[in-house]
N, C-alpha and C positions, 0 to 999 in steps of 0.2 A: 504493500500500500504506500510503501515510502515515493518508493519510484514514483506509482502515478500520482501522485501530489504532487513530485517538481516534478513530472512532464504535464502538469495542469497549470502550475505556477510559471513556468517557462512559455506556456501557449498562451496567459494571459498577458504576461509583459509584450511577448512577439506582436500580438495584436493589438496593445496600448501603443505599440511603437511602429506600428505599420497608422495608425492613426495620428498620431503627434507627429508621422513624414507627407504623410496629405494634407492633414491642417496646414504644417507650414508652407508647403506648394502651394497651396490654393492661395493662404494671405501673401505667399510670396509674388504670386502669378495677378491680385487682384493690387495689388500697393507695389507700385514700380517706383525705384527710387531715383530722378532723375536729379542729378547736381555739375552744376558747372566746374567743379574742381577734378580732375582726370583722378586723381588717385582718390576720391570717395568714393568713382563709379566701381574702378575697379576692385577698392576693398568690399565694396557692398556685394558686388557680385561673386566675389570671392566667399566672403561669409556665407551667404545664402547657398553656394554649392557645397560648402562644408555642414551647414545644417542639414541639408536632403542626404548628403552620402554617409552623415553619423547617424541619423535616422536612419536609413536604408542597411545600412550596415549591421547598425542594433536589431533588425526585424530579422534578418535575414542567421545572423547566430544565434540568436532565442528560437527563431525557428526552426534551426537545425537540430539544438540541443535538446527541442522538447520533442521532437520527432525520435532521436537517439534514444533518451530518457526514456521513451514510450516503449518501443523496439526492444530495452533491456530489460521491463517489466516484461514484456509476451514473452522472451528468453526464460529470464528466470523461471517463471511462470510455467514453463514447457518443464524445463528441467525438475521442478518441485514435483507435476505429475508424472513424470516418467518415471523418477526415483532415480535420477541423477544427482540430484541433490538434495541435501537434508538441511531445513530449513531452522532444526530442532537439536544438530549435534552439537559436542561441547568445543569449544574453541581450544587450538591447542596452543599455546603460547611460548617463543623460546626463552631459555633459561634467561631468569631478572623478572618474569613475569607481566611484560608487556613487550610489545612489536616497537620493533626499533623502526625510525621512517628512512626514506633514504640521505634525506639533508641530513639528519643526525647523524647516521653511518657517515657519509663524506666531509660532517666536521671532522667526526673522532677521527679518523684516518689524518686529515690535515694537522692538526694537532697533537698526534701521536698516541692519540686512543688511552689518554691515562697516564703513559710512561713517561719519565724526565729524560729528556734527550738533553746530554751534556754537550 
């Protein structure tokens, strides 16, 4: 259930932000900004391209990830009914009693993992 909650949470931003890149077109497309000085026109036009393609771009990763998200709950989901996977075994942990991540592993290694390096 975790999954489809962020691939629902990921489908609602995608479609907040497919909306908030229409809005802006539309008021960008109905409020033209015309100014005598060359370097307003052109930052204004600049800005405004930069707003539609970070909106566009926002719709288009949330959309992807909530698609992905979605895809790895039916996975999961396959696997639990087949009896691939066990949703209910006990975690096994290496020795310290928690999962080391990998930035941690590639501090301690930089650092020398503990040891006094003279």
């Amino acid at each position: 259930t975790d999954l489809l909650i962020g691939a629902g949470s990921y489908a609602v931003v995608a479609v907040l932000a497919w909306q908030f890149t229409n809005a802006a077109a539309a008021y960008f497309a109905a409020n033209d900004v015309e100014s005598s000085i060359y370097y307003v026109n052109r930052l204004t036009g600049l800005a405004r391209v930069v707003v539609i393609a970070m909106g566009g771009l926002g719709t288009g990763v949330t959309s992807i990830a909530s698609v992905g998200q979605a895809a790895l709950a039916v996975q999961v989901a396959l696997q639990i009914s087949r009896g691939e996977l066990d949703p209910n075994a006990e975690r096994k942990l290496p020795p310290g009693g928690r999962k080391v991540g990998e930035t941690e592993r590639l501090f301690r290694l930089m650092t020398g993992g503990g040891k006094k390096i003279l």
